[in-house]
C-alpha positions as a LaTeX table, in Angstrom:
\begin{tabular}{lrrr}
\hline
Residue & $x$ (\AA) & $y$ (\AA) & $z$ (\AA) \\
\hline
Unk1 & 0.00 & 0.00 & 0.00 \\
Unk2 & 2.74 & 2.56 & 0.67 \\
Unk3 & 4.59 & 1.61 & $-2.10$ \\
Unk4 & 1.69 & 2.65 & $-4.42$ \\
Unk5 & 1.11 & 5.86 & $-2.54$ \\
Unk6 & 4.87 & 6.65 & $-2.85$ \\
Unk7 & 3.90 & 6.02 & $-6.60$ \\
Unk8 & 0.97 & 8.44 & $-7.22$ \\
Unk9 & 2.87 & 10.95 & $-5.14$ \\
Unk10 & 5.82 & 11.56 & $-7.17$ \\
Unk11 & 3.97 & 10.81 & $-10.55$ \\
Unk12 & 1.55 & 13.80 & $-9.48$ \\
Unk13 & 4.80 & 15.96 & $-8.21$ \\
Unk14 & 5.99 & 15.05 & $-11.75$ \\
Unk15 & 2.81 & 16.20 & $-13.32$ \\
Unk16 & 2.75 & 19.51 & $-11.24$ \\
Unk17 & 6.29 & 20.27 & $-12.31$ \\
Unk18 & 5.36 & 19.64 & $-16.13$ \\
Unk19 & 2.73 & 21.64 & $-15.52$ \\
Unk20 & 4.38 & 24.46 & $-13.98$ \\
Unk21 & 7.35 & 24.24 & $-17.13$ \\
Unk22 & 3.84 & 24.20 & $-19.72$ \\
Unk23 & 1.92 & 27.03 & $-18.01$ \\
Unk24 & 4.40 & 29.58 & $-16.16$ \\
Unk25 & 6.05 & 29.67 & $-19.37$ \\
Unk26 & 2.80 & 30.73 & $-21.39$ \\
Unk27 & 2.08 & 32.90 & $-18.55$ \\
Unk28 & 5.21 & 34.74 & $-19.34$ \\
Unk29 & 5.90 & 34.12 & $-22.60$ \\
Unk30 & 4.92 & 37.48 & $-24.60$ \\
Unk31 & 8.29 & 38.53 & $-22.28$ \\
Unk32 & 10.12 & 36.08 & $-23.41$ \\
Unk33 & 10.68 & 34.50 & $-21.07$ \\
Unk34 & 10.54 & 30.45 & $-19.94$ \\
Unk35 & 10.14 & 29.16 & $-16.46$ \\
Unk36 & 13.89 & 28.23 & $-16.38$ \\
Unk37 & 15.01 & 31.88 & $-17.37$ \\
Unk38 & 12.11 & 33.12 & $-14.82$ \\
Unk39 & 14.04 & 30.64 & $-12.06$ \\
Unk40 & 17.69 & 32.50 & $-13.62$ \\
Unk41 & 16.41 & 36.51 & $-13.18$ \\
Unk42 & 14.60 & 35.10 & $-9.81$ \\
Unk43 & 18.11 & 34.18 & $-8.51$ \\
Unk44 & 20.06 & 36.65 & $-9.55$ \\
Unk45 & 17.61 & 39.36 & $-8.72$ \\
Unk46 & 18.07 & 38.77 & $-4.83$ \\
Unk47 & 19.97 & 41.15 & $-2.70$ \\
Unk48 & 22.30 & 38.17 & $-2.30$ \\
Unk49 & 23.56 & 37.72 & $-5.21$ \\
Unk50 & 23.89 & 42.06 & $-6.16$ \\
Unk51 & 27.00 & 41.43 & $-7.41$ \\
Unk52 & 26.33 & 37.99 & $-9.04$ \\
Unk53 & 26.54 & 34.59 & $-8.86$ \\
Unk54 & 29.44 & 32.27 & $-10.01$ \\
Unk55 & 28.18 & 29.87 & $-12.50$ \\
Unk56 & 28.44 & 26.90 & $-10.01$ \\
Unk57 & 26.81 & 28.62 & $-7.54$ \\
Unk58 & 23.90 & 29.25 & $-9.49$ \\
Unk59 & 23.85 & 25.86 & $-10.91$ \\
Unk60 & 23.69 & 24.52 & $-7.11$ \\
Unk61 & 21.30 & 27.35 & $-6.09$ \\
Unk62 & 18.79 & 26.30 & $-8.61$ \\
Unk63 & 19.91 & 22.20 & $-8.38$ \\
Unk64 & 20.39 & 22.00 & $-12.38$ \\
Unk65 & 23.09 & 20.96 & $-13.88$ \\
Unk66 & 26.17 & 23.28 & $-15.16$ \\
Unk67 & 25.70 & 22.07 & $-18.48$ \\
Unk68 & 22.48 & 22.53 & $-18.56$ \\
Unk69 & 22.37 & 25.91 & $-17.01$ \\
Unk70 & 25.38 & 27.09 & $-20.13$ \\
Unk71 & 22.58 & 26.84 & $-22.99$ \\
Unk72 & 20.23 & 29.06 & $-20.96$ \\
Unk73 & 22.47 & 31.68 & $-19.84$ \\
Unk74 & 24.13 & 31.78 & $-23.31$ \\
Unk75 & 20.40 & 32.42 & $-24.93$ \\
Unk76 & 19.73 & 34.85 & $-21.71$ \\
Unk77 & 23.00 & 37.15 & $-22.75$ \\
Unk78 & 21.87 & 36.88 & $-26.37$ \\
Unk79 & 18.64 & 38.40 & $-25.09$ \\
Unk80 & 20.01 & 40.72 & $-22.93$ \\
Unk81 & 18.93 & 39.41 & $-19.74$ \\
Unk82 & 22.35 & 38.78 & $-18.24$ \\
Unk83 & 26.04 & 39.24 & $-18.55$ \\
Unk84 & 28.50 & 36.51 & $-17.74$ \\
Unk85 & 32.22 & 37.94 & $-17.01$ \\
Unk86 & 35.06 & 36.27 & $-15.82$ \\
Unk87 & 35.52 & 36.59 & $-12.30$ \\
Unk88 & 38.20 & 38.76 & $-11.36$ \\
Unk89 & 39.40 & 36.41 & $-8.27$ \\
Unk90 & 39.53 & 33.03 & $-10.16$ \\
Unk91 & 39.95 & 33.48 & $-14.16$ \\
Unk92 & 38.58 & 29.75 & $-14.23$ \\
Unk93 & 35.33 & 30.56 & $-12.77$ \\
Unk94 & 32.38 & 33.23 & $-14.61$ \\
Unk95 & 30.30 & 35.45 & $-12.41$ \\
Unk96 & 26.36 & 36.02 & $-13.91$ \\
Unk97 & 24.95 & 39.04 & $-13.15$ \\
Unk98 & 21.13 & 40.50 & $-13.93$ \\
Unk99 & 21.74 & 43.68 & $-17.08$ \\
Unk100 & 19.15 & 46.46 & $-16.49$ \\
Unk101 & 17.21 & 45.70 & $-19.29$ \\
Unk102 & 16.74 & 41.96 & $-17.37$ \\
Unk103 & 15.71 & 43.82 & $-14.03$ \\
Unk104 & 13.53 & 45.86 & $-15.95$ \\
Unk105 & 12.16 & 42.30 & $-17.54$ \\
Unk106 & 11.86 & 40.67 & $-14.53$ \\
Unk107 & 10.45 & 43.45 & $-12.44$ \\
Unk108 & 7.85 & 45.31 & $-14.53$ \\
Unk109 & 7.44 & 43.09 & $-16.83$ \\
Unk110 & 7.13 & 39.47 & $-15.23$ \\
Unk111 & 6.17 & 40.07 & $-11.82$ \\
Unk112 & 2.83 & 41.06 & $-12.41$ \\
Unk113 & 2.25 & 38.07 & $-14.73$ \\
Unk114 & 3.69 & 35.66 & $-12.27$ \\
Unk115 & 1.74 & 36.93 & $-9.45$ \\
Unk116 & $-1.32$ & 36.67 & $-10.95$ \\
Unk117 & $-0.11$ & 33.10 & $-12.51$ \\
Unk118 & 0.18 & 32.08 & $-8.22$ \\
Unk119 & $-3.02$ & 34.01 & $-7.50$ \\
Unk120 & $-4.94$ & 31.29 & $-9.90$ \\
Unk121 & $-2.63$ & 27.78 & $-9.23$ \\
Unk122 & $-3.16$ & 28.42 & $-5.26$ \\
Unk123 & $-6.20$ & 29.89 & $-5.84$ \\
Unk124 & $-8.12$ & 27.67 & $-3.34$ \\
Unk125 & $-5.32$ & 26.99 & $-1.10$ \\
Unk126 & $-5.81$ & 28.95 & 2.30 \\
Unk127 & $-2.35$ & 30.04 & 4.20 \\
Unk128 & $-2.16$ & 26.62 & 5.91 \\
Unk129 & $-2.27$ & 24.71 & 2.73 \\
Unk130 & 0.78 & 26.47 & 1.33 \\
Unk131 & 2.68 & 26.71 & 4.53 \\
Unk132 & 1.98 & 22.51 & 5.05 \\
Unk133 & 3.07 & 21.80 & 1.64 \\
Unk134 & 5.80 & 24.11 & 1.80 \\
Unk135 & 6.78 & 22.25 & 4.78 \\
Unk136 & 6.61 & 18.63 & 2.95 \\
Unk137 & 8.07 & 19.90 & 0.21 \\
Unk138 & 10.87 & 21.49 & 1.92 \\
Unk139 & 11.09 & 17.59 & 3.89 \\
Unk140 & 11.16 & 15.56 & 0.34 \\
Unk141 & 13.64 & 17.68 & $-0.83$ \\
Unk142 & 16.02 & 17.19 & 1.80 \\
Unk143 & 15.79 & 13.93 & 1.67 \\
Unk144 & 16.52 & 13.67 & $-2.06$ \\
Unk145 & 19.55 & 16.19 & $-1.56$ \\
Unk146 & 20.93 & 13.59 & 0.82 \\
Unk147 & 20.47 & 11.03 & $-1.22$ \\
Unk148 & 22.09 & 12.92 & $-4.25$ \\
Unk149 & 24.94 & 13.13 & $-1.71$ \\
Unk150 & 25.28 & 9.64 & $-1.14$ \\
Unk151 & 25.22 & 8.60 & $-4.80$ \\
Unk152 & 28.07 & 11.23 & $-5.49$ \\
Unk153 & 29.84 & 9.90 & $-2.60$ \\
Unk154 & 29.71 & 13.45 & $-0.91$ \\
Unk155 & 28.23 & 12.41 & 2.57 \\
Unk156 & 30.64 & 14.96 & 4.29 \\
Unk157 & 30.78 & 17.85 & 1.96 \\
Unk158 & 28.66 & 21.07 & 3.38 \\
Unk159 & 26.13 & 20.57 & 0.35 \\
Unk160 & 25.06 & 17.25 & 1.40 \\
Unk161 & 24.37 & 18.79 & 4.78 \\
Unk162 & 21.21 & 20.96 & 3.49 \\
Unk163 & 17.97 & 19.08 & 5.50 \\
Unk164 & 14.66 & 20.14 & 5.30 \\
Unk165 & 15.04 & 23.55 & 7.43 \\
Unk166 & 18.83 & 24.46 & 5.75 \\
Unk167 & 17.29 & 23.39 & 1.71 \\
Unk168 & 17.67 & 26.68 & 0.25 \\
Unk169 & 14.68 & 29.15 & $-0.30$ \\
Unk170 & 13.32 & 30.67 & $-3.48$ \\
\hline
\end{tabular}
């Protein structure tokens, strides 16, 4: 019996996240914008990362890979979005930063469409029913960070330390 409610769980989180990908994108598409570039200017728009974010750091921020991430940010500078400069500390590594013209995207732009894009996927969920799922959410992810750790053999490393209250925020 658990084994088939494990089942429909992820298959449904699986569904919600195709979802998400299929609508958040149309909901800010005449931006040009997809959910994974909405996820990039959400990032680098946050007080933390001001003066950008090192490549890696956004790759493990966001829990994509680095290849992965390369495509996008090389179609987000083409667009504008973001600039990618090597990092004056470590010529190895590149620092991403948000341009203007992507703060001016992401803030006038795309906030109002993704706003009203939560307003109607929560739209019968009261403060609770966010804050629980949140909460489980938060829990399942954890757990899959550790076991992401334990594949990679990284069982010690600081990353592999992130539970359920240290998984990092939006």
């Amino acid at each position: 019996m658990k084994i088939e409610l494990a089942n429909r769980l992820f298959f449904r989180l699986y569904q919600c996240a195709n979802m998400l990908h299929k609508t958040g994108t149309r909901a800010v598409e005449a931006e040009g914008l997809t959910t994974q570039q909405w996820a990039v200017l959400g990032a680098l728009s946050r007080e933390k990362a001001k003066a950008g974010m090192s490549i890696g750091d956004l790759a493990r921020y966001l829990m994509v890979t680095r290849q992965g991430l390369s495509g996008l940010l090389g179609r987000m500078e083409r667009d504008g979005h973001v600039a990618v400069r090597m990092d004056g500390r470590d010529r190895r590594s590149r620092i991403v930063t948000i341009t203007p013209s992507g703060r001016r995207v992401w803030e006038v732009l795309a906030q109002p469409k993704i706003r009203a894009y939560y307003g109607e996927a929560l739209s019968d969920f009261s403060i609770d029913d966010m804050t629980h799922t949140l909460h489980y959410l938060l829990k399942m992810l954890g757990n899959m960070q550790r076991i992401d750790a334990e594949q990679l053999g990284l069982e010690g490393e600081p990353e592999a330390q992130l539970g359920p209250a240290g998984a990092r925020p939006a």
